[in-house]
PAVOZA-963477 format. One record per residue (C-alpha): x, y, z; residue in one letter. Coordinates in steps of 0.2 Angstrom, whole numbers, plus 5000, padded with zeros to 4 digits. Example, Ala and Ser with C-alpha at 12.3 -4.5 7.8 and 13.67 -1.06 7.14 Angstrom:
BEGIN
506249785039A 506849955036S 
// end
This chain:
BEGIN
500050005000X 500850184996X 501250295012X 499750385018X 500950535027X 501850685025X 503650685020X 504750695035X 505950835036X 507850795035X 507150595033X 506450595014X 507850635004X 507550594986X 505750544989X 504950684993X 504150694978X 503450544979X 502750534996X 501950724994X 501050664980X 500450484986X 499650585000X 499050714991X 498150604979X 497150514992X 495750614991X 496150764978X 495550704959X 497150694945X 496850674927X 498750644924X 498750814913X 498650994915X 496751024914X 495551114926X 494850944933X 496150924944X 496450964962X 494650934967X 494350814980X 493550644973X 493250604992X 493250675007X 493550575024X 493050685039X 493850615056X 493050625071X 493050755083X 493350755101X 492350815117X 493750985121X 493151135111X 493551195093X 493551005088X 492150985077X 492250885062X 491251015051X 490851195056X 489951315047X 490051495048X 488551575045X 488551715027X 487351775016X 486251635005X 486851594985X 485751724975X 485351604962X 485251434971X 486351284966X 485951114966X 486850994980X 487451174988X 487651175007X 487351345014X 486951435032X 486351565036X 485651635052X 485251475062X 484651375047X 485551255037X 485151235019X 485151115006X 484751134988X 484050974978X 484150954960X 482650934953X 482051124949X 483251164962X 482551224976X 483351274993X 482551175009X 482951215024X 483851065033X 482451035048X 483051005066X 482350975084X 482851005101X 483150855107X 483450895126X 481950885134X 480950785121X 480350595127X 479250455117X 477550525110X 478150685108X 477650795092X 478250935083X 477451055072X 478251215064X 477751365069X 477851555059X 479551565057X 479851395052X 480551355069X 479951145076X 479151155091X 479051035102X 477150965109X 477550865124X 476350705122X 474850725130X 473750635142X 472950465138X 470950565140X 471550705127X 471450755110X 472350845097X 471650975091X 471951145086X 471951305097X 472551495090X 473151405076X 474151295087X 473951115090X 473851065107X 473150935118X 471650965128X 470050855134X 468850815123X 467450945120X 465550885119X 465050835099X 466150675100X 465750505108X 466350565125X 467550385128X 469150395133X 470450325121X 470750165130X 468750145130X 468850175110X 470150035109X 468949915119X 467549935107X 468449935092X 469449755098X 467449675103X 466649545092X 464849595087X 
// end
């Protein structure tokens, strides 16, 4: 296998050369002439970080959006992350949770700036339904059978 290092200083003589450009070609794209294909990376292997700070593997800094989108651009801007498909490319904004307080049955719905927000899971009595334009759990109002959920689930499991 070629050498997957750096050339060593005062310990490479004469291979220089050599060495640089087995490394270098590991992940960087070369045609074998001068064209404007090379240098590009042909893959890129991100290792991982460590818990101290200013370890991450990837950081963006946030900047302004692409005028024009591009398909399979990456871009951040102002606590969203964005991705741009391909098909009539169109940007998306990546979507993401806060994951600190959720637990199982939770929900989330996006609110008016496009922001998840979290609807811890309600009670086992309550409905979802929908108050000032948000949903929200509540007890159920008159109009309805009037059974609890787990009542529901009796008669629906009975033989007739």
């Amino acid at each position: 296998m070629a050498e997957q290092r750096l050339p060593a200083v005062n310990g490479d003589d004469g291979q220089w050369g050599d060495i640089l450009n087995q490394y270098i070609s590991k992940e960087h794209y070369n045609t074998g002439i001068n064209n404007a294909e090379n240098g590009g990376h042909k893959t890129i292997t991100i290792r991982a970080g460590t818990t101290a700070a200013s370890t991450a593997p990837l950081k963006f800094t946030s900047g302004s959006l692409l005028t024009t989108p591009e398909a399979g651009a990456v871009e951040f801007a102002v606590d969203k992350l964005y991705f741009t498909q391909t098909t009539g490319t169109t940007r998306k904004v990546v979507a993401a949770y806060d994951d600190s307080s959720g637990v199982s049955g939770d929900m989330y719905y996006r609110d008016s700036s496009g922001n998840l927000i979290r609807i811890p899971i309600g009670s086992s009595t309550h409905v979802l339904t929908v108050a000032g334009g948000v949903p929200t759990w509540t007890a159920p109002a008159g109009g309805g059978s009037g059974l609890t959920q787990q009542q529901v689930m009796a008669i629906s499991s009975m033989r007739i």
